[in-house]
Structures are given as C-alpha cells and as structure tokens.
ZAMARGU-4260 file (C-alpha; in steps of 0.2 Angstrom, whole numbers, plus 5000, padded with zeros to 4 digits):
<rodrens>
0) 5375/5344/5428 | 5372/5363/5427 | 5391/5364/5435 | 5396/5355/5419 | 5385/5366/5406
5) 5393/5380/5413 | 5411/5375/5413 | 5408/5371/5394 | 5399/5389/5393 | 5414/5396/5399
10) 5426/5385/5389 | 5419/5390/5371 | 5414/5408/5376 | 5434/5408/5380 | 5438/5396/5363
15) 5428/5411/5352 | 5436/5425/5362 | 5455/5419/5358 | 5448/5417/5341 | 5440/5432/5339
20) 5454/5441/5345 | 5468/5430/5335 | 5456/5433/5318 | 5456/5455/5322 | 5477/5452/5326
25) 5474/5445/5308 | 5465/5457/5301 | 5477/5472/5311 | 5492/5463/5303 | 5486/5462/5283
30) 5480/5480/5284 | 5495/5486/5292 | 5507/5475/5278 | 5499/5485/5266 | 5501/5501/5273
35) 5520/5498/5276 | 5522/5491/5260 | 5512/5505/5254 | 5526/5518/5261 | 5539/5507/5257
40) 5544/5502/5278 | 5555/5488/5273 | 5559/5486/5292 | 5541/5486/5297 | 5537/5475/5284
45) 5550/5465/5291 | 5542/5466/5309 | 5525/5462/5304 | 5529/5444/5293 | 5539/5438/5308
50) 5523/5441/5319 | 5512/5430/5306 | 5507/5441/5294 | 5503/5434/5276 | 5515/5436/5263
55) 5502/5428/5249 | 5489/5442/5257 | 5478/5447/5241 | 5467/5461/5240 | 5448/5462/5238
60) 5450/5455/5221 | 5462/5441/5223 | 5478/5450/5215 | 5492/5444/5229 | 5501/5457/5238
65) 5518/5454/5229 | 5513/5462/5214 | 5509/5478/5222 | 5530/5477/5227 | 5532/5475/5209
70) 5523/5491/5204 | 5526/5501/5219 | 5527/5520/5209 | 5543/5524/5221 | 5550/5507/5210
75) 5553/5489/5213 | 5554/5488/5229 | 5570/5473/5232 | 5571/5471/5249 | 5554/5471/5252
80) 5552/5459/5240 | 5564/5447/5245 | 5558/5448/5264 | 5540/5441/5256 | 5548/5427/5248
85) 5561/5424/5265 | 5544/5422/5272 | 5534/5411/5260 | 5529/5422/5246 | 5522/5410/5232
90) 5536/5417/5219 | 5522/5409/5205 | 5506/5414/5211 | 5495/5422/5198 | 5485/5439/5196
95) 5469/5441/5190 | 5467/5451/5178 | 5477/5439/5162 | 5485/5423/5175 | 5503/5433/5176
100) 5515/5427/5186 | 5528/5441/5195 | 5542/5437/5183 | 5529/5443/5169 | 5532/5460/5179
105) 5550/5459/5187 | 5565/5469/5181 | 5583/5466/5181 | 5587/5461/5201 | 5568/5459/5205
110) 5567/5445/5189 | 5582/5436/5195 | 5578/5436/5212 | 5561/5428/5209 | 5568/5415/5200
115) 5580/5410/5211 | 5566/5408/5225 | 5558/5395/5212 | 5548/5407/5200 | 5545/5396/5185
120) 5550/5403/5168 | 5539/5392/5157 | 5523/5395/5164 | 5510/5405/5154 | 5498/5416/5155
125) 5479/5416/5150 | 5483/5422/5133 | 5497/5407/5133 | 5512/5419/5133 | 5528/5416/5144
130) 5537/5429/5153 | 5547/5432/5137 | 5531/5444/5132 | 5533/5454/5146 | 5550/5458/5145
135) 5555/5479/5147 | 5575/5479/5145 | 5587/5473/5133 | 5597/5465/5149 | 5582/5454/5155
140) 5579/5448/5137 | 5595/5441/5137 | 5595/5435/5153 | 5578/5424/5149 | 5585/5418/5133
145) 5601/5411/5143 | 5588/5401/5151 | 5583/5393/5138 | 5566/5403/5133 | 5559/5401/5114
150) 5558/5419/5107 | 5545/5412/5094 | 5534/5407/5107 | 5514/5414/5101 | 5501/5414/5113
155) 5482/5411/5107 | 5481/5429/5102 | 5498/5424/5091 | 5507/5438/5096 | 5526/5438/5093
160) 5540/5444/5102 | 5541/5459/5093 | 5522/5461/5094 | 5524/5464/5113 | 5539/5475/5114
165) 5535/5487/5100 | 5528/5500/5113 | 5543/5498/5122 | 5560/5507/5124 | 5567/5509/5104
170) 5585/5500/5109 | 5572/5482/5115 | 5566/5483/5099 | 5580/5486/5089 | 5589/5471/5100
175) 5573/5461/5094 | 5574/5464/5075 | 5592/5460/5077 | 5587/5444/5085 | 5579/5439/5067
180) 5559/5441/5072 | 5548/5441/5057 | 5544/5461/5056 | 5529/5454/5047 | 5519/5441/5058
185) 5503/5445/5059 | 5492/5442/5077 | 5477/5432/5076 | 5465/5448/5070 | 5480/5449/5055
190) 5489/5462/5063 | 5508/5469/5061 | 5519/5477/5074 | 5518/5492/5063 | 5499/5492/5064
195) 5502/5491/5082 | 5515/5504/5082 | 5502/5517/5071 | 5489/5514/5083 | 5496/5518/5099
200) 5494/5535/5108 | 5514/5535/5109 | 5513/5548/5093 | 5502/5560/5103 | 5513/5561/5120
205) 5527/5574/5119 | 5547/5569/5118 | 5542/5552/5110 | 5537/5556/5091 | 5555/5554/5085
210) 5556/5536/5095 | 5543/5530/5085 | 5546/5535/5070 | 5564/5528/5073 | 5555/5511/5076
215) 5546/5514/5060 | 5561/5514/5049 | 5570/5501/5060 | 5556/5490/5053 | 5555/5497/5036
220) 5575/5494/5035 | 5571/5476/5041 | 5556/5472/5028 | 5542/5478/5037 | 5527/5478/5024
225) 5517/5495/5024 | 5503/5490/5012 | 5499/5472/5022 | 5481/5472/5028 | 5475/5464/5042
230) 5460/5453/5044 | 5447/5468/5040 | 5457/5474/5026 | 5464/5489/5037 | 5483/5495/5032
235) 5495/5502/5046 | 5490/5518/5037 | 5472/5513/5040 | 5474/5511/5058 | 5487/5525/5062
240) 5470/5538/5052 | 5459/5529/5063 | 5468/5531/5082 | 5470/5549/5076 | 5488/5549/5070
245) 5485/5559/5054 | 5501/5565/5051 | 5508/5547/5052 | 5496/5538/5042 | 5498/5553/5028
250) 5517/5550/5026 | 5514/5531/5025 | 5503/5533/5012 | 5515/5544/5004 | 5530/5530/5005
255) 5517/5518/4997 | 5512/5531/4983 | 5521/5528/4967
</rodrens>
C-alpha cells in the first residue's frame, strides 16, 4: 500500500513539474515575442512561433499582440505580420479600447494582407463603424470601396466618412468631397466636419496651418455651411474660439459678416 502512495507521490510531483516547467517555457516564449516584436527580429519572431509561442498573445489588458505590429513606431511591420497570421494570428480579433479589428488600422500591404488571411471587411466597431472610418490613404479608400464597402455607412455616433478623415492628409479629404459626401452631416451631438476641423489642435502644430485652412475652402467651395449650429447652438466659429484657435474663428466670422 505505501509502495503504491508513493509511486502516485512521485507520479504527480513529476505531472506538476513537466507543467510547471512547460507553463515558465510559456511564459519565457510570450515575454521574449514581445521583445523580438518590440526590436523588430522578424527571424526570431519566426523562431519563437515555430517553438509554440502565441500569436493571439495579448497584453495585460486584452489588446492582442498583432496590433502592436500594426503600430510599431519603426512602421508596419509586413513580415512580421504575416509570420503571425502563417501561424494562426486571428486576422479579426478585436482591441479593447473601441472593438477594432487590425484592418481598422492596416495600411496599404498590411490591409490587403489581412484580408487575404480572412479579415472581415464588414465587421464594426463598438461605435458601429466599419473599417471605412479608419481609413489613412487615398489608395486603401479605393481599395475598400472595390470591395464593395458603403461610404455612407454611420455608426451610432453618426459620423460620416468625411467626419473621420477630416484630420487626415488634405488629398483623402479632398478624394472624399469628390466622392459626393454631404460636407454638411451633422454627428449625433449636431456637428460638421468643419466643426471638427476648427477644433482640432492641427491649427497650433507647425508646417500644417495652410493644410487646414486648404480643407477649409475645399469644404466652403463644396457647400460647407459656416453659420450651421450644432445641438448646443455652437458655430464652427464657436468651437474653433473655444479650442483656442482665435485667429480661425475671427476669419470665419468675418466670411459670415455681411
């Protein structure tokens, strides 16, 4: 009898050992993908996936590894990525922070690599936007519409297209008014992309004042409404004085002036 409780004794103690030692080769292999990730080491990245890491690894707060690739500051990092998804990355797994998918993120070769590993195009995002909405490049706009996307597509905050490229590089907005996209929808709060545009800190950063102020009359030219209020009764004026934008929202008011 104590023959037998010792063999089991020994049987388990070596059953949590292998596992012990299996759950810290684990735990080596995750800390050491994000390093290599971190310093861009495609082949090490490569080395640890074939020895079991996890490609669908997330950090402490659920945001999955593959979105790190995305924004890596050295730049979407292409092989890397596609090793991921070679080794099972979920190409629609979401973030946190809004439900993104990558493709919300992706750019040029990164967006059509995803979805050709099966990253769906229609899926939406907490605010019930598509990848449309997240779009940074003239090229990847028409890309998505080729596939069929709807550009009037709202999400519950009912921000258009225009809405959420109007920060972004003057010829995506430009391509987007020449689409047709109502320079005048109004979000659910009632407001414009100009009143987005007056807002932003863009104006205070240096080298991109004539940027702006070219999207301003490429929504003037197109119809854009200066003296429209939002749900408060604030004009782009209003909100350009209020984000600090003073010189802005006196030549607005000086356009409306008779």
């Amino acid at each position: 009898m104590i023959n037998k409780l010792i063999i089991a004794f020994i049987f388990y103690s070596v059953q949590l050992m292998l596992r012990v030692l299996k759950n810290a080769a684990h735990h080596r292999n995750a800390k050491n993908l994000w390093n290599t990730i971190v310093y861009n080491a495609t082949s090490e990245v490569q080395a640890l996936l074939e020895a079991g890491a996890n490609p669908n690894m997330q950090d402490e707060m659920g945001n999955p590894i593959v979105f790190y690739v995305l924004y890596h500051p050295g730049g979407q990092q292409l092989p890397i990525l596609q090793l991921l998804l070679t080794h099972g990355a979920n190409p629609n797994v979401r973030e946190t922070y809004e439900g993104s998918t990558p493709i919300f993120h992706a750019r040029g070769e990164a967006l059509r690599m995803l979805i050709e590993y099966g990253a769906d195009t229609d899926v939406k995002s907490d605010y019930g936007e598509t990848c449309l909405h997240g779009v940074r490049e003239v090229e990847d706009l028409r890309y998505l519409l080729s596939l069929g996307l709807d550009m009037h597509q709202k999400g519950i905050r009912k921000h258009s297209l225009l809405h959420s490229v109007i920060l972004q590089p003057l010829p995506l907005v430009s391509y987007c008014i020449q689409l047709g996209l109502n320079v005048n929808a109004a979000s659910t709060s009632g407001e414009t992309p100009l009143m987005l545009l007056a807002q932003s800190g863009l104006f205070s950063r240096a080298g991109v004042l004539e940027d702006c102020m070219n999207k301003i009359q490429l929504l003037l030219d197109a119809g854009a409404d200066m003296q429209m209020k939002d749900l408060y009764g604030n004009t782009a004026a209003d909100h350009a004085q209020t984000a600090g934008n003073h010189a802005l929202a006196d030549w607005i008011n000086a356009q409306v002036t008779p």
